[in-house]
N, C-alpha and C positions, 0 to 999 in steps of 0.2 A: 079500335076506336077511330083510326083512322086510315086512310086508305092514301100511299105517298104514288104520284104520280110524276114524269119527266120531263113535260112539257103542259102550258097552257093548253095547244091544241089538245092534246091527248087527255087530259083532262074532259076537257069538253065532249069529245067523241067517245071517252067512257061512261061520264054521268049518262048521255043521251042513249045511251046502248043495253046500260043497265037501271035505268032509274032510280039511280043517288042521287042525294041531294048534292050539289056542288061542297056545301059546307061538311061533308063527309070526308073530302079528299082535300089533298094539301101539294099544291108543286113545290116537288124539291131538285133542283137540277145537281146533275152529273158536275161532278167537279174535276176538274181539272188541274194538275200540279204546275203552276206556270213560269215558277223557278228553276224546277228541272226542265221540264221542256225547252227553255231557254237555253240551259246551260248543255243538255244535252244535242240541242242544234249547232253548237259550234264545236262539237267531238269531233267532227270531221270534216273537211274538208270536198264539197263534189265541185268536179267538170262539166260545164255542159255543152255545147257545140253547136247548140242554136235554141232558138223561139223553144220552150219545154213547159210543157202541161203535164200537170201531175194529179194521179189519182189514188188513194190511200182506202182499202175496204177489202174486208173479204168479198171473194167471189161465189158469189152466190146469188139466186135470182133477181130478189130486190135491189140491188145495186146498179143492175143493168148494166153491165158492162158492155153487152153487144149495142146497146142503143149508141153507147159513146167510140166505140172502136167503127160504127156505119159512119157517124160525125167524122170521123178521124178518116175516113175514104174519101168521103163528099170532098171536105177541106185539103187534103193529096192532090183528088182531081182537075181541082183548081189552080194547085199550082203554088201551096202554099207549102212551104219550107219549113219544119216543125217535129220535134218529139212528144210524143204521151212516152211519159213511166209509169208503168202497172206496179204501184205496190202492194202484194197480198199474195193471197192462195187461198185456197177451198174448193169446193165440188162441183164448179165449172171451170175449172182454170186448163185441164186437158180443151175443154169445148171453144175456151177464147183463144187459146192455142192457136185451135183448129183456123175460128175463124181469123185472125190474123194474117194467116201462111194462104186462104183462100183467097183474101182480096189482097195480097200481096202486099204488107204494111210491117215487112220484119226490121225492114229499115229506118220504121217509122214508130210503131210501136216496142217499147223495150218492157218486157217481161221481168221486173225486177227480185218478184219475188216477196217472199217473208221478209220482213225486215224488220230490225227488233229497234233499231233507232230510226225511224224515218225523217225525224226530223231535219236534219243536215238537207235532205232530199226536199223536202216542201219548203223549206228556207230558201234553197236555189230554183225552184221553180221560177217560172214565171206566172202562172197561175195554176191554180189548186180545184181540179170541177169534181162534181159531185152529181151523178148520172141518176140516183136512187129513184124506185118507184115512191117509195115512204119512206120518212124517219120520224122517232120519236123525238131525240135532240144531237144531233152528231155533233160527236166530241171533233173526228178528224176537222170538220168545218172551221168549229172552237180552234183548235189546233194549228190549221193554218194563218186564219186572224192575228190570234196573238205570235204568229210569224210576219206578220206583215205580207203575207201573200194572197194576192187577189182571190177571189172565189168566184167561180161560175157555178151555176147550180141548177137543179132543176125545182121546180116550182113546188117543194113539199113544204107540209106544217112546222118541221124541227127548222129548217132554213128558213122558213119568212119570218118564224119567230125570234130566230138569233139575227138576220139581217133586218131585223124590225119593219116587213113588209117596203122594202128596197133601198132603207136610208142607207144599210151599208153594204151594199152588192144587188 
């Protein structure tokens, strides 16, 4: 009867691609648990040891992690004092490896991993980026917000839609 979709945009980009009527589909966003999430960000305790950018996503094409680890050289080059934490794994994660240890950033980027509680981790950040080619509606995004941590992002549909076109990031 109906067709549930995860975002406004995606919505949109579906009726147009298949010729629904709008009034066929219905958004209904990802929910998110935000009492646990909370309660789960103060299970632990992290250290951080300077300026720290964090990133929370599997590894895998769309996320683009190499786009954000060439940022993370550029900003090195310059002269700027700072961590990225890679939280995640998947079927590039040997390839960001790679590139890491090529432009010489092991110091700089920390490979943290699977992480079943992240949030401790994006609580202590300093800001939260988000590298994605697309997204339908990223929860991790949602997730750092109701952390209170900044987000940097790249310019996709699930992001202008939860930052409401730049009122909040």
């Amino acid at each position: 009867d109906n067709i549930i979709i995860v975002s406004k945009h995606s919505q949109k980009t579906f009726c147009e691609k298949y010729h629904i009527s709008k009034e066929k589909t219905q958004v209904i966003y990802n929910l998110i648990d935000e009492d646990a999430i909370l309660k789960n960000a103060n299970n632990q305790q992290i250290t951080k040891n300077k300026f720290t950018f964090i990133n929370v996503a599997k590894m895998r094409p769309q996320k683009r992690h190499d786009r954000l680890i060439d940022a993370v050289k550029i900003l090195k080059d310059k002269g700027y004092d700072f961590e990225l934490w890679l939280v995640g794994n998947g079927e590039l994660e040997e390839q960001i490896k790679a590139q890491v240890k090529s432009l010489k950033l092991e110091d700089t980027v920390k490979l943290l991993g699977l992480i079943t509680n992240p949030y401790p981790y994006i609580k202590t950040a300093d800001y939260f980026v988000m590298s994605s080619d697309h997204e339908g509606y990223p929860l991790s995004l949602l997730e750092a917000l109701l952390l209170k941590t900044p987000v940097i992002t790249t310019n996709v549909s699930g992001a202008k839609e939860i930052l409401e076109d730049d009122k909040y990031g």
